[in-house]
C-alpha positions as CSV (number, residue, x, y, z in Angstrom):
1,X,-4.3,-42.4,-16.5
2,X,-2.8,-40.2,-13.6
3,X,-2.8,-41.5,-10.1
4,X,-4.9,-38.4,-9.2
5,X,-7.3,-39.5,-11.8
6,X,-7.7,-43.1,-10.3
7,X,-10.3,-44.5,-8.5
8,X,-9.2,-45.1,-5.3
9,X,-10.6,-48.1,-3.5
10,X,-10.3,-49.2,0.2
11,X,-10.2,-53.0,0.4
12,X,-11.7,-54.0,3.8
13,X,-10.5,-57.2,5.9
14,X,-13.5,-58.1,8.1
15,X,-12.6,-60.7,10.3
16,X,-10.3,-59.7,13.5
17,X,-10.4,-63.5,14.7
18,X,-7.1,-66.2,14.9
19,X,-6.0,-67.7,12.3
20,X,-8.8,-65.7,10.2
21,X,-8.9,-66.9,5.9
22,X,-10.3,-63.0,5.2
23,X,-6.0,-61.9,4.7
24,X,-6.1,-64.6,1.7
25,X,-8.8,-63.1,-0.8
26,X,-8.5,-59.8,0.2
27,X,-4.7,-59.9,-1.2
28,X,-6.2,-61.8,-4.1
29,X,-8.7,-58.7,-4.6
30,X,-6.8,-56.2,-4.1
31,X,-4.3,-57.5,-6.7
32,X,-7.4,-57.8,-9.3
33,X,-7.9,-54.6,-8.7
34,X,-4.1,-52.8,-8.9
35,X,-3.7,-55.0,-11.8
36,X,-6.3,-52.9,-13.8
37,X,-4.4,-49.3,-14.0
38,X,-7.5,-47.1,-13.5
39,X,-7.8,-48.4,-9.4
40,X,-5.4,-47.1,-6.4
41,X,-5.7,-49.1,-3.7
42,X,-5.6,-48.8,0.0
43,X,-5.5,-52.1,1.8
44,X,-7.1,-51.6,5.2
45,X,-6.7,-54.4,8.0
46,X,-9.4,-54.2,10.9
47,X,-7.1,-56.3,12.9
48,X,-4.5,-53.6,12.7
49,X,-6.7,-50.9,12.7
50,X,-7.8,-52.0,16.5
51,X,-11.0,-49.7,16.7
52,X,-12.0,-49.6,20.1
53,X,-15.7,-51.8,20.8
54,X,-16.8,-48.9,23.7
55,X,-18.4,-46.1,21.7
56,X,-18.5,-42.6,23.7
57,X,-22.0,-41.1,24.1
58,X,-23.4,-37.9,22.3
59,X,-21.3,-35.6,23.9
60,X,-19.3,-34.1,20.6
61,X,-16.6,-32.5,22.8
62,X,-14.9,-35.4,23.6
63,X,-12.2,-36.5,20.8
64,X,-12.3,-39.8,19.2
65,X,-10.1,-42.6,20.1
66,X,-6.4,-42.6,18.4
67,X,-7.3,-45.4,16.1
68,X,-10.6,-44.0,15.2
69,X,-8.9,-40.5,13.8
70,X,-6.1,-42.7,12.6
71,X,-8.4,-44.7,10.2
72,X,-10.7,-42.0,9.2
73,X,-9.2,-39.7,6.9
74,X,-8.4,-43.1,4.9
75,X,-12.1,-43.7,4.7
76,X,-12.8,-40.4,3.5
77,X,-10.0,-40.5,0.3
78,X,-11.5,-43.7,-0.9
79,X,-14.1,-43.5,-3.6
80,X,-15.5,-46.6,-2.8
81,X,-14.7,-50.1,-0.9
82,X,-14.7,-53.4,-1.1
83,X,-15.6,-55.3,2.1
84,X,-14.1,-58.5,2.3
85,X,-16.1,-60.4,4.9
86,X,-17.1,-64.4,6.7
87,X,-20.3,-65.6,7.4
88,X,-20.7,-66.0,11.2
89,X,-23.5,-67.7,12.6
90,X,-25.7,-66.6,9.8
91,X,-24.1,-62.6,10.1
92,X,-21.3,-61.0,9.6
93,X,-18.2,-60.2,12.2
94,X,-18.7,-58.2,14.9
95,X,-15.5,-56.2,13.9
96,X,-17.3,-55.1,10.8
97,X,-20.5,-53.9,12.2
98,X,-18.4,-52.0,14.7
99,X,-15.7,-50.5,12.1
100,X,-19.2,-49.3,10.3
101,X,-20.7,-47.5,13.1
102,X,-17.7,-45.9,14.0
103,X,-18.1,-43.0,10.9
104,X,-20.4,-42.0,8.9
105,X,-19.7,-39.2,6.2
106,X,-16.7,-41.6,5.3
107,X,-18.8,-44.1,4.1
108,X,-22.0,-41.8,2.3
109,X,-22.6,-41.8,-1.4
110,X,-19.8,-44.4,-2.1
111,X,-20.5,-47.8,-3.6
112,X,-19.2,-50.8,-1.4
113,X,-18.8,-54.2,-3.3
114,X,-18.5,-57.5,-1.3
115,X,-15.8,-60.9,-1.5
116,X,-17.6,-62.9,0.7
117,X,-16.5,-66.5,2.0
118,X,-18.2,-69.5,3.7
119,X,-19.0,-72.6,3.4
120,X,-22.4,-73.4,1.1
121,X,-23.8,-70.3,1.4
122,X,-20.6,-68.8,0.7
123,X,-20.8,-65.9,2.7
124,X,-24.1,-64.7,1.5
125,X,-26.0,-64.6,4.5
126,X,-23.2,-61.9,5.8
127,X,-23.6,-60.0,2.6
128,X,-27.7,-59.7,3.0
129,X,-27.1,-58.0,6.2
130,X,-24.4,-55.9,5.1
131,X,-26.9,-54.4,2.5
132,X,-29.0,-53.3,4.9
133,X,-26.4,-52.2,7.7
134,X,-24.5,-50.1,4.4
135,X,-27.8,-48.4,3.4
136,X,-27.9,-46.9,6.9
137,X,-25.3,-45.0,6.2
138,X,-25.8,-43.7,2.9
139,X,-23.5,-45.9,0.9
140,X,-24.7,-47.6,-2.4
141,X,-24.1,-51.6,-2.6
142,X,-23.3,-53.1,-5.9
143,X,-25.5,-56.2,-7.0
144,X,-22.2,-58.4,-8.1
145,X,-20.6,-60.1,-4.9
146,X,-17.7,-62.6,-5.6
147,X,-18.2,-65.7,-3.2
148,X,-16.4,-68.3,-2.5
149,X,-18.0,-71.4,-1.2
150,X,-16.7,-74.4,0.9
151,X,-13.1,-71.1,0.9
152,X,-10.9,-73.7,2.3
153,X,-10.6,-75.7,-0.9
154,X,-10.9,-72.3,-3.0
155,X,-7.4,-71.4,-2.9
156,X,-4.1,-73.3,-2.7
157,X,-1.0,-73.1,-0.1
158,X,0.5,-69.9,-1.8
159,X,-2.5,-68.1,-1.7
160,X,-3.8,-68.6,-5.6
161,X,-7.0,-69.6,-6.6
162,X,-7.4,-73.4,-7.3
163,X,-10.3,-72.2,-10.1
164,X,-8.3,-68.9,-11.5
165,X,-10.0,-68.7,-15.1
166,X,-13.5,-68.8,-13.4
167,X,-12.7,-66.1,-10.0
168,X,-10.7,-63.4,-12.2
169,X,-13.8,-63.6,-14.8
170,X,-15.7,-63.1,-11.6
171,X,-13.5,-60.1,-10.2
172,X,-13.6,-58.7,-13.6
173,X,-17.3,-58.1,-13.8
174,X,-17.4,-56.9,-9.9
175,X,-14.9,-54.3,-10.5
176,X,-16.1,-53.1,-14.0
177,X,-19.3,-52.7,-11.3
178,X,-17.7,-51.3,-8.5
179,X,-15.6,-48.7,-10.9
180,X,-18.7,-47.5,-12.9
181,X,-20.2,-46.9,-9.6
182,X,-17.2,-45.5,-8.1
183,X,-16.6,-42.9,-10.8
184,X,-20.2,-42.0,-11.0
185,X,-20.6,-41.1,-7.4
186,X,-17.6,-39.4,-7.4
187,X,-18.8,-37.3,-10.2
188,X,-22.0,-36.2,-8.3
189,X,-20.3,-35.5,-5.5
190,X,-17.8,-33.6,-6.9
191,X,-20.9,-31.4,-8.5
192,X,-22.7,-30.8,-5.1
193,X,-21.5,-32.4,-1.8
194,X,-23.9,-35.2,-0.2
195,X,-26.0,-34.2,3.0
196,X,-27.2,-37.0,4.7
């Protein structure tokens, strides 16, 4: 396969907080995914991307922030994403829900698949709300999620999973999901560009 035929997939660090575990299985997942040939993917940091938390109003003449622009024309190359995100308080980081509303026609007809981590609920909790936050703007979420309960004991000092054999047969099924979706919606919009 060509590198202009792969999918390419932006892999989405949720969590801007200290000493944040998000940095651990988003490397994890985005090396499931490269590993696979067909997948090109874009790493994207919300730490780094610093996205401002003061929105401007409706007035369209005045310019987005510098990070804003920065990030965007990433979002708009990716086919689809996977959101790599805690479980705060019963919800998901603030940084996520903010990185969301930033855009919009980045984000529409694109599947988004979820690595959530926690402890029992193992992130779920996050990931219900992202459904709903995700159908807003006009992206598809896939019904595979890879979670990792009680994270902390999930992976080992380098960064591996302690449980390999049972998370890569996991990753495997959520990005046979996530790519089926991916090249699908590419496909149709490819064929007649989505108006939201």
């Amino acid at each position: 396969m060509s590198e202009d035929d792969r999918l390419r997939v932006g892999v989405i660090t949720g969590s801007t907080r200290t000493d944040r575990f998000g940095p651990i299985p988003a490397h994890w997942i985005a090396e499931q995914a490269r590993s696979r040939g067909d997948l090109h993917v874009d790493p994207i940091d919300l730490l780094e991307a610093d996205l401002p938390t003061t929105m401007p109003g409706d007035d369209e003449s005045v310019p987005a922030p510098a990070s804003v622009q920065a990030l965007a024309p990433r979002l708009a190359a990716a086919d689809a994403f996977i959101v790599v995100t805690p479980v705060y308080n019963r919800g998901y980081p603030a940084s996520l829900k903010n990185a969301i509303d930033w855009y919009l026609q980045e984000w529409n007809a694109k599947p988004v698949g979820f690595v959530a981590y926690g402890g029992m609920s193992g992130g779920s909790y996050a990931v219900e709300q992202l459904r709903l936050v995700f159908n807003e703007v006009h992206a598809t979420t896939i019904r595979n999620t890879v979670s990792f309960i009680n994270f902390w004991e999930c992976f080992d000092d380098q960064g591996n999973p302690t449980d390999p054999e049972s998370v890569n047969s996991a990753a495997k099924g959520f990005l046979d999901q996530l790519t089926w979706w991916a090249d699908a919606l590419r496909a149709a919009r490819s064929r007649r560009p989505y108006t939201a």
